[in-house]
C-alpha positions in Angstrom: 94.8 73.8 97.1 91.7 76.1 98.0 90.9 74.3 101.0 94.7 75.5 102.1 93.7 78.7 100.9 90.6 78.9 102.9 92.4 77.8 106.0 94.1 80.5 106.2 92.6 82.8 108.8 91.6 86.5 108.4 91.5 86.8 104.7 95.0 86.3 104.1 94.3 83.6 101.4 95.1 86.7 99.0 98.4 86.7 99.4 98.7 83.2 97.8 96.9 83.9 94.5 100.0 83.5 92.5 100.4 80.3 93.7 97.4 79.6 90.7 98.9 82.0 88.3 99.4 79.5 86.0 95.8 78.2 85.5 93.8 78.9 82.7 91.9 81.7 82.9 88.7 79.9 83.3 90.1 77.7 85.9 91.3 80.6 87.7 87.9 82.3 87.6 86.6 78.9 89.2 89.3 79.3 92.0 88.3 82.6 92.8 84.5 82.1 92.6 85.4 79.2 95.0 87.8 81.0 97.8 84.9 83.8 97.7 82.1 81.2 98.4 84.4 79.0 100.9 85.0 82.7 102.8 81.1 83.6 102.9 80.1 80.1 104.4 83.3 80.8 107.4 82.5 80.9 110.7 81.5 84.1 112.5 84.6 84.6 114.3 86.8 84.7 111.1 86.4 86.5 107.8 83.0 87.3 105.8 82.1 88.3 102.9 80.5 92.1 103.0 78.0 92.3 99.5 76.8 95.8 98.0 75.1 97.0 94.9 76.3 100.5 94.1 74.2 101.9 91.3 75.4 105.0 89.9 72.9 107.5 88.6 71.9 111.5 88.3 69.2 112.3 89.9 67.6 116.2 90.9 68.4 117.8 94.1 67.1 120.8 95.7 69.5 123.2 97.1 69.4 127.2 97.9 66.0 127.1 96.1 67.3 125.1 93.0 67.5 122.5 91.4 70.7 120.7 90.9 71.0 117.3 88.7 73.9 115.7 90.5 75.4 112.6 89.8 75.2 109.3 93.1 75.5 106.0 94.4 71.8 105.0 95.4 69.8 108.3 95.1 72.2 109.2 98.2 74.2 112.1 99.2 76.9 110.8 100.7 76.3 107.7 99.5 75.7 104.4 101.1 78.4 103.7 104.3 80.1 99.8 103.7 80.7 98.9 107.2 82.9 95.3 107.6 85.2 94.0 110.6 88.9 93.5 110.1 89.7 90.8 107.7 86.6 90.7 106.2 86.0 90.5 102.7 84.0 93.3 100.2 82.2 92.5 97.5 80.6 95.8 95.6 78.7 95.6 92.0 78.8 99.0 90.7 76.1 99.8 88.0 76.6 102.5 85.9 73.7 104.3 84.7 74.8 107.9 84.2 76.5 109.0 81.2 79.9 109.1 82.5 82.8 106.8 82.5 83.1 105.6 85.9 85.6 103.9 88.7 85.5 103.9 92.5 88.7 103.9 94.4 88.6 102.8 98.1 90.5 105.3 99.5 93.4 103.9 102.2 92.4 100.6 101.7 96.0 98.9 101.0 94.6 96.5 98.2 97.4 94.3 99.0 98.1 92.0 95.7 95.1 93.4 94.5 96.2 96.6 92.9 93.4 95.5 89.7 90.7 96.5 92.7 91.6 100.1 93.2 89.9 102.0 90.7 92.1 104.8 89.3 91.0 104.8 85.7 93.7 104.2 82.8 96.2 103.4 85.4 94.6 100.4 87.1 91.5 99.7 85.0 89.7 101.2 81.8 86.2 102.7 83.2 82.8 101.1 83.8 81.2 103.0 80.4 78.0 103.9 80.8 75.2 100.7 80.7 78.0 98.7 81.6 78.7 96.7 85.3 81.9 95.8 87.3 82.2 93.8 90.4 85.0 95.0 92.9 86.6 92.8 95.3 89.3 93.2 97.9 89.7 92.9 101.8 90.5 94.4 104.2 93.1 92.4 106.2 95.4 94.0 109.0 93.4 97.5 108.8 90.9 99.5 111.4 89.5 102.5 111.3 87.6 104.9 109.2 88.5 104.8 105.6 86.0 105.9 102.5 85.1 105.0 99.0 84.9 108.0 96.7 85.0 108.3 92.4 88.2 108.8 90.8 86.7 110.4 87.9 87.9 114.2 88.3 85.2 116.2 90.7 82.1 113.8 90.7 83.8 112.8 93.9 81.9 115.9 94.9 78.5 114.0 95.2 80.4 110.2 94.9 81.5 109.2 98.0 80.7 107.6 101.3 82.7 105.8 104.6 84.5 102.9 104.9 84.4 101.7 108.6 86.6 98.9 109.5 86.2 97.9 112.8 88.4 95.6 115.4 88.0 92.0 115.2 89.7 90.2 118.0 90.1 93.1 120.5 88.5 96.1 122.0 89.3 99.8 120.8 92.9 100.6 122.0 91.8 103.7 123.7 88.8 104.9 126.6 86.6 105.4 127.1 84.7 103.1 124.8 82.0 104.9 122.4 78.4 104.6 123.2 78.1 105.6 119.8 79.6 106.0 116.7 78.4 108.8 114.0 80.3 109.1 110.5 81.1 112.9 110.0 81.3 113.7 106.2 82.6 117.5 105.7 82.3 118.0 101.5 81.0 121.1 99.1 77.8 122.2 97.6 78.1 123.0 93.9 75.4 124.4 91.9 77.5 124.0 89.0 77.8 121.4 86.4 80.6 119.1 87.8 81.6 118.1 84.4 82.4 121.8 83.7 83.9 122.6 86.3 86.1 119.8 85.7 86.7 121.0 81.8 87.8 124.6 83.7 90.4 123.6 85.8 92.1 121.3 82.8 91.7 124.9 81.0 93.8 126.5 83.5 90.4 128.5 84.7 91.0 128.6 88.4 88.1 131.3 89.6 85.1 128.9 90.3 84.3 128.2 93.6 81.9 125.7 95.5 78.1 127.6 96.7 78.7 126.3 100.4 80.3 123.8 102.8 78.0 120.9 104.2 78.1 118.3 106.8 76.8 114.7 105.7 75.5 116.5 102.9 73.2 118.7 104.5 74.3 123.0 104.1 73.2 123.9 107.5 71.6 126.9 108.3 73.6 129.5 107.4 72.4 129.2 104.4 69.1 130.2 103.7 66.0 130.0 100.9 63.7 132.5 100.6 64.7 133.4 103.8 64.0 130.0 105.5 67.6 128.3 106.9 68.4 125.3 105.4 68.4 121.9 106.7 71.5 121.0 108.5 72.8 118.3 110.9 71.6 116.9 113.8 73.6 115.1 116.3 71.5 114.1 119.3 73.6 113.3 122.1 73.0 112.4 126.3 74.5 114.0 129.4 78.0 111.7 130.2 78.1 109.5 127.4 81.1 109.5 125.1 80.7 109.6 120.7 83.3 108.5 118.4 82.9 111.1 115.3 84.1 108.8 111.5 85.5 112.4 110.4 86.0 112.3 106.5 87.0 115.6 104.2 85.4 115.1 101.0 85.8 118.7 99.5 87.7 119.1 96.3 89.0 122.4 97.1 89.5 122.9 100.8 91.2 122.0 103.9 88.9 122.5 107.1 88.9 123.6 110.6 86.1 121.8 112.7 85.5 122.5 115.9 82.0 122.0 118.7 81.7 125.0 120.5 81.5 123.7 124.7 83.9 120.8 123.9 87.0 119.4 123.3 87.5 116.2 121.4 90.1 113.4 121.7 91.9 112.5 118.3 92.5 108.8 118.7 93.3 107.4 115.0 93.8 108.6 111.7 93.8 107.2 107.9 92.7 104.1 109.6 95.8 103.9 111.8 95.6 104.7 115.6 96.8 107.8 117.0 98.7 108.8 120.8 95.1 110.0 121.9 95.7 114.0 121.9 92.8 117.0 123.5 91.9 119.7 121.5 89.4 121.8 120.6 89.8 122.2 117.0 90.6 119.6 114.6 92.4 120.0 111.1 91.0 117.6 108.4 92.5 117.8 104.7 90.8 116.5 101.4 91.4 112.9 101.8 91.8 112.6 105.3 90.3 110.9 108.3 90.3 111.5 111.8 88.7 109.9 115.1 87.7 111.1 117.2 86.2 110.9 120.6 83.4 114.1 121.6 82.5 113.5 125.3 78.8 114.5 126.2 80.0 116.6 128.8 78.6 120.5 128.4 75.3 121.7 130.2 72.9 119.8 129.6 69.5 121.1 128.1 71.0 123.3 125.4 72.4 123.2 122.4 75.9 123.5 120.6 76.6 124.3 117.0 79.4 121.9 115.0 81.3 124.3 113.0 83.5 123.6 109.3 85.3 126.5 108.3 87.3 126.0 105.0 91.0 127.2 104.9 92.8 129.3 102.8 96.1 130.9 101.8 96.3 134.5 102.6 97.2 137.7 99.8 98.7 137.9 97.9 97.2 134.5 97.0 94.1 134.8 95.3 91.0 135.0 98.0 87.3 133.6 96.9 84.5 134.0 99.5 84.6 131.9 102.9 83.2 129.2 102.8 81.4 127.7 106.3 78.9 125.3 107.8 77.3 124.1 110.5 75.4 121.6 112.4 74.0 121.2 116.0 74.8 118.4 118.8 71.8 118.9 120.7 71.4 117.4 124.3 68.5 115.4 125.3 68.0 116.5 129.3 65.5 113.6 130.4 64.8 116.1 133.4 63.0 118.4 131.3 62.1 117.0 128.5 58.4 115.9 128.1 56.7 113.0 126.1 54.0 114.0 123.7 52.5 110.8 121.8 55.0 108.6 123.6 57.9 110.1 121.8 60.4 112.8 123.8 60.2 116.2 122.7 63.3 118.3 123.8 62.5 121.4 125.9 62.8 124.7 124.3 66.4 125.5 123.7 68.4 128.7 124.8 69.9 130.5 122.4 72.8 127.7 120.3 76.3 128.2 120.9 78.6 129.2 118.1 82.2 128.3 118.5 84.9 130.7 118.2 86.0 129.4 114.8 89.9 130.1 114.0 90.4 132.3 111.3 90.5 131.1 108.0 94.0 132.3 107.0 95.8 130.8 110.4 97.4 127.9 108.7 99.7 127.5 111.5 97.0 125.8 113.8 96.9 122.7 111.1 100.9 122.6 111.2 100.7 122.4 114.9 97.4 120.1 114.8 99.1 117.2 112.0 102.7 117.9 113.9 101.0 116.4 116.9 99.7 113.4 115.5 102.0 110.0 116.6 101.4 106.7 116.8 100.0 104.8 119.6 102.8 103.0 121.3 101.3 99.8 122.3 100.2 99.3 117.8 102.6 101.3 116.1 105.1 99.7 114.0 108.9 101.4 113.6 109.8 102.9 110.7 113.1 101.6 108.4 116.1 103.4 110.0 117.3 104.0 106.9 116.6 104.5 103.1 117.3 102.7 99.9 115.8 105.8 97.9 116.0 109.3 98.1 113.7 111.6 96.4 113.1 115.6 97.2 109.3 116.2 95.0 108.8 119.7 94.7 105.0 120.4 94.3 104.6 123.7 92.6 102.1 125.4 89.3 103.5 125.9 86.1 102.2 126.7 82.7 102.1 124.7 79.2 101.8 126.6 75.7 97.9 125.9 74.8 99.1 125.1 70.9 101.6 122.8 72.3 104.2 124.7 71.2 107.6 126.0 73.7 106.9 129.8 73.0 103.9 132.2 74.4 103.1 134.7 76.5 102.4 133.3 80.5 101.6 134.6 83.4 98.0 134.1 83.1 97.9 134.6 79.4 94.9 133.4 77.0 98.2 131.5 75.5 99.0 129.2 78.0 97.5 127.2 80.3 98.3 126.6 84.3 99.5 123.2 85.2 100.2 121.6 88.2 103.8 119.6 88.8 105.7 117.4 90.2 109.6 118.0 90.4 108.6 120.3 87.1 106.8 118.0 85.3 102.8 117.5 84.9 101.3 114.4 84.6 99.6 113.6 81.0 97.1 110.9 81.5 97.1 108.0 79.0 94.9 109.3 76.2 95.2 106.7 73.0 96.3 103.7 75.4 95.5 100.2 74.3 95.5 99.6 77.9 96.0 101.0 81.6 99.2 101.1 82.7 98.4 98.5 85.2 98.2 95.9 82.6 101.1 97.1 80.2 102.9 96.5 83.4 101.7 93.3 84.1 102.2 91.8 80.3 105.1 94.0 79.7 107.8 94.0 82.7 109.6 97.1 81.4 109.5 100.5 80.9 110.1 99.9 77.3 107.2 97.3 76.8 105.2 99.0 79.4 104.9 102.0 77.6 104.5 100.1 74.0 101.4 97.9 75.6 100.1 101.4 76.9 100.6 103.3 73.9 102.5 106.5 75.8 105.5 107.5 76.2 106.7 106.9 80.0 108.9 109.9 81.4 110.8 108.6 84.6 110.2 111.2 88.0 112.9 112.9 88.0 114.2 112.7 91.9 114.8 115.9 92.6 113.4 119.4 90.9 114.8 120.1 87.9 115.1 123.8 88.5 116.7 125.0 92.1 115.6 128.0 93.9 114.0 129.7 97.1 111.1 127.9 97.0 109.1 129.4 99.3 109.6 132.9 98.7 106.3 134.6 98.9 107.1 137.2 95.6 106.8 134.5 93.7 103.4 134.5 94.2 101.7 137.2 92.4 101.9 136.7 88.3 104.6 138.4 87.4 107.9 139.2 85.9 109.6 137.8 88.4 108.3 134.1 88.6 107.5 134.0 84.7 111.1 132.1 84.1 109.9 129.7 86.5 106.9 128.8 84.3 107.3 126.5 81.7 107.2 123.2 82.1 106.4 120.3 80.1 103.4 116.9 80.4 104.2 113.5 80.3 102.8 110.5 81.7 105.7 110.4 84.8 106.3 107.3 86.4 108.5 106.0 89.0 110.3 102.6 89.6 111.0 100.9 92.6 112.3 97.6 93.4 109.8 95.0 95.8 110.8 95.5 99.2 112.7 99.0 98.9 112.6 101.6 101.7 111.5 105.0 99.9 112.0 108.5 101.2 110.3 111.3 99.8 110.6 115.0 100.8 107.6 116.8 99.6 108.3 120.9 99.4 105.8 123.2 98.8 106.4 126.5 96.3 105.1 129.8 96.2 105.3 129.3 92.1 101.9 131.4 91.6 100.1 129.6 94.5 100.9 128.6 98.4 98.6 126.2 99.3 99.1 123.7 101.4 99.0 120.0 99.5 97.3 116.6 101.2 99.1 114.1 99.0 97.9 110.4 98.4 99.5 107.7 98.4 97.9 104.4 96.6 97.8 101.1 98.2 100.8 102.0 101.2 101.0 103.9 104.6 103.2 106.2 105.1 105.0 107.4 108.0 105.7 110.5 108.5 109.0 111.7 110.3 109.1 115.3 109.9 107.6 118.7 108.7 108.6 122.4 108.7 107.9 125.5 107.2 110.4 127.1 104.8 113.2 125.1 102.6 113.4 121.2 103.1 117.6 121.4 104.2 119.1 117.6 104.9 121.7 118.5 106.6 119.7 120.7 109.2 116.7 118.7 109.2 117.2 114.9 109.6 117.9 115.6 112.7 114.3 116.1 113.9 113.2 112.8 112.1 110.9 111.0 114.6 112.1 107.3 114.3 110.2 106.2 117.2 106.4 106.2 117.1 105.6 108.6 113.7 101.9 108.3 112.8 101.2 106.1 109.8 99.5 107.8 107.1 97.8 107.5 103.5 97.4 111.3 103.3 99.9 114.1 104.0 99.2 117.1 104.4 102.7 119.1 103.1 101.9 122.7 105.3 101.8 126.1 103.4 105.5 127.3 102.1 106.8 124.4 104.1 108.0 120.8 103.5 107.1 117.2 105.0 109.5 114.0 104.7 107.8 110.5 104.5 109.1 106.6 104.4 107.1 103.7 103.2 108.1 100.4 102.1 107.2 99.4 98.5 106.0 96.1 99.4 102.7 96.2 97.0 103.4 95.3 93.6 101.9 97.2 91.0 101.0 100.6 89.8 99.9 103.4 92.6 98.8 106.9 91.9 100.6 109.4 94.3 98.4 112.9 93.8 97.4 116.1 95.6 93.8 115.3 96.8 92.7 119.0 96.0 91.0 118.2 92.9 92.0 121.3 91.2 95.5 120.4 91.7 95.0 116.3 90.5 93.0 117.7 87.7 95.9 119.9 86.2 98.4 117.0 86.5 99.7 117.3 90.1 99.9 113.3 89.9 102.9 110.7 89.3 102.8 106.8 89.1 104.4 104.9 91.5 105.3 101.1 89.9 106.5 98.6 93.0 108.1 95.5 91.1 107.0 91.8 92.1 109.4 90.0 95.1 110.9 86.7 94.5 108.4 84.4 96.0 105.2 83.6 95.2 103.3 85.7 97.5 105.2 88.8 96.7 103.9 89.2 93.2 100.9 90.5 91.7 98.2 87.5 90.4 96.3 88.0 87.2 93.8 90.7 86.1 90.4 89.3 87.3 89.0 87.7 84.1 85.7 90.4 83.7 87.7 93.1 84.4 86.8 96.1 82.1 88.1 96.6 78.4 88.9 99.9 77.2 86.4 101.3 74.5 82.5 101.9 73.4 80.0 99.0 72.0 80.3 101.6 69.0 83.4 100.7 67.2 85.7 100.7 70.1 86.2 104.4 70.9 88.4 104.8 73.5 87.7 108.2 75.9 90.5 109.5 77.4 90.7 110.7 80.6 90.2 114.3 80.2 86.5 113.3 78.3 85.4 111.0 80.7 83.1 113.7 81.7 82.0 114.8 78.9 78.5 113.4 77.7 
C-alpha cells in the first residue's frame, strides 16, 4: 500500500490517507513517517520534501530611537520566506520559546484532507505552550503563487509572519514577459506597544490605539526619523529594461493599503495564489490578508531614483480618524553608463532629487472597489464557477455591543457598561474557553452538533443565514454613537458554527453596515477558494443584482475584500472536510468576534474524508496540573 501511495505523482498520495484510517495509531504513524521519507528520496522532477525549523522567540528591536521587545520566527522581521515548487511537500518544526501559546496558520494554502495542519488554535489544534514543539506538515498540490505563513494568535501576527512562494512545476509563468527577478514585498505595521495589550484592548472594546508607522519588509523608511536621522527603509535595486515580479503581501492588522512606484505602472498578474487577466495600473489595492503579483517593468530614466509608496486607508467622518499612516522605500536604478567601480564593487552615481508618487488620498475607497472589481481570472487556467447554488446565505458584518457583567441591560453606545463586539449576521463569535478539545477533534470523534459540542465543552450556536435584524444597512447616520443606532446594539456571543454537506455549492453575500463603523472588511476563508461573482456599494438586492454575477472567468480568491457600505457575493464548493475559520483579517475586527466556523462533512468515498489527527499533535493544557488557557489569555504571560 505505500508504494501505491508513493506512486502517485505530485503529492497527491494525501488524498488516500483514509484508506489507512483503520490502523493503529502507531502503525499509522509508521505509514506516514514512511510516505514522508519515500517523497524526500523522489526524483527531481516530481514532489520534494521542503524542511524548516521555525523557532519562535522575543528578542529587542530598535525602532524610532527605542527599544521594542517583539516576539519572531528566527530573530527575523518578517520572518524566514518557505519557498517550494508545486506539489511539493513542507515540513516546519516550530519551537516555542516565548511565553505565549502559539500556532502558525499557512495562509491560502488549501490544506486539502489536512485541516489538523492549519493552525487556528481551539478550532483545529490546542497551542504549542511555551517550551513545547510541533511539527507541521501539508503540501501544496494544485497551487502557485505567493501565499504566506503568519500566527494566528491575535496581533503577534504583527511581527509573525513571512511568504509562502509556490512556484510552477511543469510549465512556465502563464504571463510575459518572464521576471528577471522576483522580490517578496511585505507591507505590515510598526508598534511600539505591547502586542499582548493591545490585544487585551480591542477584546475590551478599547478601539483608540493605533500602530507608530507603516513599513515595507519590515524596515519604516525614511519618513520616519530618530534624532533627526531618517530611518532605514527599502531598497530595491533594479536595471534599465528588465522586468521584476513584486510577492506583494499585506501583513497589517489594521489597514488596507494603497501602493503605488512613482514613474511606473505595474501589471497585476495573480492573486491569493491564483492567476489573474494581467491588468495596467498604477496603483495597486492590497487588503490585510491579501496577495498580489505583480509585474514592475524597469522602464523609467535611468540614473535616478523612484520612491515605493504604502499609504494606509481609511473610512472618512463621521468615522473615527487616527493619524495617517505611510511608508516608503526606493527602487533605485543602476545606470552602468555612469556608474563607477570603487574597490571592484559599483557605486551608483549621485542621485537627483527621488521621486515621490502622487499617492491617492487616504479616504478614496472607491479606487480599491474599482482596483478588486477588475480582477478576473486568466482564461486559459481559470476554472468556471457552479451555475448554481445548493446554499444561500446573506452575512451581514456589522459592530455591536455585549453587557460587560453579562447581563441583557446597560447603558451602550460607548458606555464603561458594555463592550463593542464585532458580528456576524448579529452574532459574535465566543472562542472555546473550558474545551476539552478543539472543535476540530470534537468533530472528528463526535459527528454531530450534539456530540461536537459535548467533546468540545461549548455550546454550538448555528449561523443564522441571514441577519437577524433587517434594516438600511448602509445608512451613514448610523455611524456616529447615538440614539439613533443604539436599538441596533445588542447582540449576543456564542461559539457560531455552520454546517455544510461534502460537495455542496455555497453562496454567501457578505454586506457591510454602517452599525458604528464603515470599514471595509477582507474576509478569510480557511482551506477553499472562492470565486467571486459580484460587488456593489449600497444594499445587497437579489432580485436587482444576480444579474451582474460574472459566471464566466471570476477571480478565485481566499480573501475578499467586502468594499465600504457595500456588499460582495462569493461561491465555493465545500469539498474540504473539516472545520475552517471564516473571519475579517483586520485583527481588531477577528479579535472582537467578527469570526464563524465553517464545518464541511466527509464525502462517501474514501478520499473524501478527513484521516486521523496526526498522533503528536498537541494536547490542550500546562505540565502544571493541566490548565487549560483559553483563547483570550493566550497572550497573557
Amino acid at each position: 500500500m505505500v508504494a501505491y501511495l508513493l506512486s502517485k505523482p505530485n503529492g497527491s498520495w494525501k488524498a488516500s490517507m483514509k484508506v489507512w484510517v483503520g490502523l493503529p495509531a502507531a502503525a499509522a504513524v509508521v505509514v506516514v513517517f514512511l510516505i514522508f521519507a519515500g517523497v524526500a528520496a523522489l526524483p527531481a522532477a516530481m514532489a520534494a520534501v521542503v524542511e524548516h525549523t521555525f523557532v519562535v522567540s522575543q528578542v529587542n528591536l530598535t525602532r524610532l530611537c527605542k527599544e521594542t521587545l517583539v516576539t519572531v520566527v528566527n530573530g527575523q522581521l518578517p520572518g524566514p520566506a518557505i519557498e517550494v515548487t508545486e506539489g511539493d511537500s513542507v515540513v516546519v518544526h516550530v519551537v516555542n520559546r516565548s511565553p505565549y501559546n502559539m500556532t502558525i496558520h499557512w495562509h491560502g494554502v488549501k490544506q486539502r484532507l489536512n485541516c489538523w495542519a492549519d493552525g487556528v488554535p481551539m478550532v483545529t489544534q490546542c497551542p504549542i505552550l511555551p517550551g513545547r514543539s510541533f511539527t507541521y506538515r501539508f503540501n501544496v498540490a494544485g497551487q502557485e503563487g505567493t501565499l504566506w505563513w503568519h500566527a494566528h494568535v491575535p496581533c503577534l501576527r504583527a511581527t509573525l509572519h513571512g511568504a509562502l512562494i509556490i512556484r510552477p512545476r511543469h510549465s512556465p509563468y502563464p504571463f510575459a514577459p518572464k521576471p528577471d527577478r522576483e522580490i517578496p514585498v511585505v507591507i505590515g505595521e510598526w508598534w511600539d506597544m505591547d502586542l499582548a495589550q493591545l490585544d487585551r484592548n480591542t477584546m475590551d472594546g478599547f478601539l483608540v490605539d493605533v500602530p507608530t508607522g507603516s513599513t515595507i519588509n519590515g524596515k519604516l523608511g525614511d519618513l520616519y526619523s530618530c534624532s533627526g536621522a531618517a530611518q532605514d527603509g527599502f531598497v530595491l535595486e533594479v536595471e534599465p529594461g528588465k522586468t521584476y515580479l513584486l510577492r506583494l503581501m499585506n501583513a497589517a492588522l489594521f489597514s488596507e493599503y494603497y501602493l503605488k512606484v512613482a514613474g511606473h505602472r505595474m501589471t497585476v498578474v495573480a492573486s491569493d495564489a491564483n492567476y489573474v487577466r494581467p491588468y495596467t495600473t498604477d496603483v495597486v489595492a492590497i487588503a490585510p490578508g491579501e496577495t498580489m503579483d505583480v509585474l514592475l517593468p524597469a522602464d523609467a530614466p535611468p540614473g535616478r531614483s523612484y520612491y515605493m509608496a504604502a499609504l494606509a486607508i481609511q473610512a472618512p467622518e463621521p468615522d473615527v480618524q487616527v493619524p495617517p499612516t505611510i511608508t516608503r522605500g526606493i527602487v533605485q536604478y543602476r545606470s552602468s553608463s555612469s556608474d563607477v567601480a570603487v574597490d571592484g564593487v559599483v557605486v551608483p552615481a549621485a542621485d537627483p532629487a527621488v521621486v515621490m508618487p502622487d499617492m491617492p488620498d487616504q479616504h478614496d475607497t472607491t479606487i480599491s472597489f474599482h482596483f478588486h472589481g477588475n480582477l478576473s481570472s486568466l482564461r486559459r487556467r481559470h476554472r468556471v464557477p457552479p451555475a448554481r447554488a445548493d446554499d444561500h446565505m446573506l452575512v451581514t458584518l456589522s459592530l455591536g455591543s455585549v453587557c460587560r457583567d453579562g447581563g441583557r441591560a446597560c447603558a451602550r453606545s460607548d458606555s464603561d457598561e458594555s463592550i463593542i463586539v464585532g458580528t456576524m449576521n448579529d452574532v459574535s463569535f465566543r472562542a472555546p474557553t473550558a474545551a476539552a478539545m478543539p472543535l476540530l477533534e470534537a468533530h472528528y470523534y463526535g459527528r454531530g452538533d450534539m456530540a461536537m459540542a459535548a467533546a468540545a465543552g461549548v455550546e454550538l450556536r448555528a449561523l443564522p443565514d441571514a441577519p437577524l435584524r433587517v434594516f438600511n444597512f448602509t445608512d451613514p447616520a448610523y455611524i456616529p454613537y447615538g440614539p439613533k443606532e443604539a436599538p441596533l446594539e445588542p447582540t449576543e456571543k456564542q461559539t457560531t458554527v455552520r454546517r455544510f454537506r461534502h460537495g455542496a455549492v455555497v453562496e454567501v453575500v457578505f454586506q457591510d453596515t454602517a452599525v458604528m463603523q464603515s470599514d471595509s472588511n477582507p474576509m478569510h476563508l480557511h482551506g477553499h477558494d472562492m470565486f467571486v461573482l459580484a460587488h456593489g456599494l449600497g444594499n445587497y438586492d437579489a432580485a436587482r443584482d444576480v444579474a451582474t454575477y460574472n459566471l464566466l472567468d471570476p477571480p478565485l480568491k481566499n480573501t475578499v475584500v467586502v468594499p465600504r457600505l457595500g456588499w460582495v457575493a462569493v461561491r465555493f464548493v465545500a469539498d474540504n472536510p473539516g472545520t475552517w475559520y471564516i473571519h475579517c483579517h483586520f485583527d481588531f475586527h477577528l479579535s472582537m468576534g467578527m469570526v464563524a466556523v465553517f464545518i464541511v462533512e466527509d464525502g462517501s468515498s474514501a478520499d473524501t474524508y478527513l484521516p486521523p489527527p496526526p498522533a503528536d499533535l498537541p494536547k490542550c493544557g500546562s505540565n502544571k496540573g493541566g490548565l487549560y488557557l483559553p483563547e483570550e489569555f493566550y497572550l497573557q504571560k
